[in-house]
N, C-alpha and C positions, 0 to 999 in steps of 0.2 A: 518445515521451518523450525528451529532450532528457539528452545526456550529464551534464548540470550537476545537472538534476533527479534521474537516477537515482543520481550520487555523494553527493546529500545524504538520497538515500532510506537509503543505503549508511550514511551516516555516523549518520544517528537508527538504524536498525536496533541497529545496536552500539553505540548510545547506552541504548538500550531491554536490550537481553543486558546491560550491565554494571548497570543497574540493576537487574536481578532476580537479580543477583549472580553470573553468567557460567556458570549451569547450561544443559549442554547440552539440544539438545530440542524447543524452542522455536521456530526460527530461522521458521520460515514465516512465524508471529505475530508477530513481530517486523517483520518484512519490512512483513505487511499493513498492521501499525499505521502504522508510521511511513510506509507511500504514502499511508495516507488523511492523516496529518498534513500531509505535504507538499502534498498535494492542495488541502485546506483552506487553506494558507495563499497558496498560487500560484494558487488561481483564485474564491477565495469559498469558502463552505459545501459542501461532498460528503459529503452526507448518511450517516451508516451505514450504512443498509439497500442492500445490493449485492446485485444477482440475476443469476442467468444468462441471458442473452438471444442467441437464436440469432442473430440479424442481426447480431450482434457477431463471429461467428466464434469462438465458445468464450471470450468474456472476461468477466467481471466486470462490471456496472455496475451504477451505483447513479443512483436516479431523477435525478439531477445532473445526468448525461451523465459523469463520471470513469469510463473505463475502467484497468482491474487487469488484469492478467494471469492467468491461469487457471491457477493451481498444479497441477491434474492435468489 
């Protein structure tokens, strides 16, 4: 993931926290939302549905081919 991508994931995340009015808590969902948004918007459609797939090395994917990072 490219430093450009991960500052706008950065910047929707806290776009996302000030809209549900900056209550702590949340921050993970925040984070995932706005990668799939970025996601969507930098390479096409990336589907919701994200699974874990070992060939991945513990990441995220969703039938798309978008890989996530693996919060735990």
């Amino acid at each position: 993931m490219s430093d450009v991508t991960t500052a706008r994931i950065r910047q929707r995340a806290y776009e996302l926290f000030l809209q549900r009015g900056g209550a702590p808590g949340d921050d993970l969902r925040d984070w995932l939302n706005a990668e799939r948004e970025i996601c969507e918007q930098e390479r096409g459609h990336c589907g919701p549905a994200r699974i874990t797939d070992s060939r991945h090395r513990g990441k995220l994917t969703d039938p798309d081919g978008c890989d996530f990072e693996n919060p735990t």
